[in-house]
Structure formats: C-alpha cells, structure tokens
C-alpha positions as CSV (number, residue, x, y, z in Angstrom):
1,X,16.1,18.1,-8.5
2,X,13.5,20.8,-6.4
3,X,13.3,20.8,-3.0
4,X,9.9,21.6,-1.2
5,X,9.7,22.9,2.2
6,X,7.0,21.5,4.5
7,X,4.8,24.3,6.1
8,X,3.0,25.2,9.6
9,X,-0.1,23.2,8.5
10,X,2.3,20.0,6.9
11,X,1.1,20.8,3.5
12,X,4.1,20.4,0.2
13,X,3.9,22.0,-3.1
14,X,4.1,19.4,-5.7
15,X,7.1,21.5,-8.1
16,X,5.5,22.0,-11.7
17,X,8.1,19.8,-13.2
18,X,6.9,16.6,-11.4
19,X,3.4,17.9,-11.4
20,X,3.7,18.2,-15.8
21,X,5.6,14.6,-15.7
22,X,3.1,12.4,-14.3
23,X,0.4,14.5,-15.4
24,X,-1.2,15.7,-12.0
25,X,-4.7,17.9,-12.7
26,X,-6.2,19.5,-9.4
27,X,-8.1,16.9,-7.3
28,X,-5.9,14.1,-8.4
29,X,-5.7,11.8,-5.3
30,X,-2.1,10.1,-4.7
31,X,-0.7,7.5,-2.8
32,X,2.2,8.4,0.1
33,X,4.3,5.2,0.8
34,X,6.8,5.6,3.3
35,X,10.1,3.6,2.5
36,X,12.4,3.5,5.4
37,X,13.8,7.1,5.2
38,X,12.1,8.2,2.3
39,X,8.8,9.2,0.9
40,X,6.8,7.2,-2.4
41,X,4.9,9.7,-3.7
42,X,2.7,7.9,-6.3
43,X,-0.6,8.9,-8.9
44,X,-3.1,6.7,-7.3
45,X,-4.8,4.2,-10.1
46,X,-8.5,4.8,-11.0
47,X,-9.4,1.6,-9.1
48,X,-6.5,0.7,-6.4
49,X,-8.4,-2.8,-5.6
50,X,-8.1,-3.9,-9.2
51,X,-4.8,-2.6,-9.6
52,X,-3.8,-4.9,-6.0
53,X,-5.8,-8.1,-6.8
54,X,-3.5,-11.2,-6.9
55,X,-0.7,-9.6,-5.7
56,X,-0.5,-12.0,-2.8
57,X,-1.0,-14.6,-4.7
58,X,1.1,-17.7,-3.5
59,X,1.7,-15.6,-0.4
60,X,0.1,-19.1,2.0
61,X,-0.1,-21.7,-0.9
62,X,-3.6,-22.9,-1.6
63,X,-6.4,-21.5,0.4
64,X,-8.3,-24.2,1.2
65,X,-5.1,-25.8,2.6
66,X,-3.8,-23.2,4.7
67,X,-7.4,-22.3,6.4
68,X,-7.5,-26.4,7.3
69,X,-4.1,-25.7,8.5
70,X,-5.5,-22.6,10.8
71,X,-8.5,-24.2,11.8
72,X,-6.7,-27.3,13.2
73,X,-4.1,-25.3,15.1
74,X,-7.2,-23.5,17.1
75,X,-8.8,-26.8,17.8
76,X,-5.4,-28.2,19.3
77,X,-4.9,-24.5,21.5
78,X,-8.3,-24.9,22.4
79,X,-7.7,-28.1,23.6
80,X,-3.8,-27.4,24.9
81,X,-2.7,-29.4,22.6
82,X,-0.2,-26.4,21.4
C-alpha cells in the first residue's frame, strides 16, 4: 500500500503501481465516489449512460403505474384531500 499526500492546490499523484494496474494513460477521466469515510477512485467507462441504464430497474415497479400513482396523489393535495 502507497500513501499520497494531498497538496496546497488539492491535487493527488496517482502512485505508478495503481496507475500500471488499471491502465491509466494521461487524460483518462475517472470517477471519485465518496463512501462514508473513504474515497472510490474508479476508470470512468467510455459511455457512463450506457454503462448506468437499467440500473434502477424495479426501483418503483412499472412506470406507468407508479406515475398514475403520482398523478393522483397531486390531484387529492390539490384538492386537500391529503
């Protein structure tokens, strides 16, 4: 394990090692995902909205049912129905 220090203008040195492992070339762009008290520090992939699509799948059950749901619960606010 390397340790990098952070400097006056909050830059890091990505160590060799890690830059050889995930095969890092100059102008690589890369993801920073903070996790609680740590750092993600991930190759970002060639087309991130590809690489995401579906991943909520499932996430509010069908579509069309949860936007009737959504729509109906404005009406009744609108209406103080609550």
């Amino acid at each position: 394990m390397t340790t990098v220090k952070l400097s006056s203008r909050n830059q890091v040195v990505i160590p060799k090692e890690a830059r050889e492992a995930l095969g890092l070339q100059p102008g690589d762009e890369l993801l920073v995902v903070p996790k609680g008290d740590r750092v993600v520090i991930l190759l970002k992939p060639p087309d991130l909205v590809k690489r995401l699509a579906g991943s909520g799948r499932g996430v509010f059950g069908r579509p069309d049912r949860y936007l009737s749901r959504e729509r109906a619960s404005w009406k009744r606010r609108r209406s103080g129905k609550r």
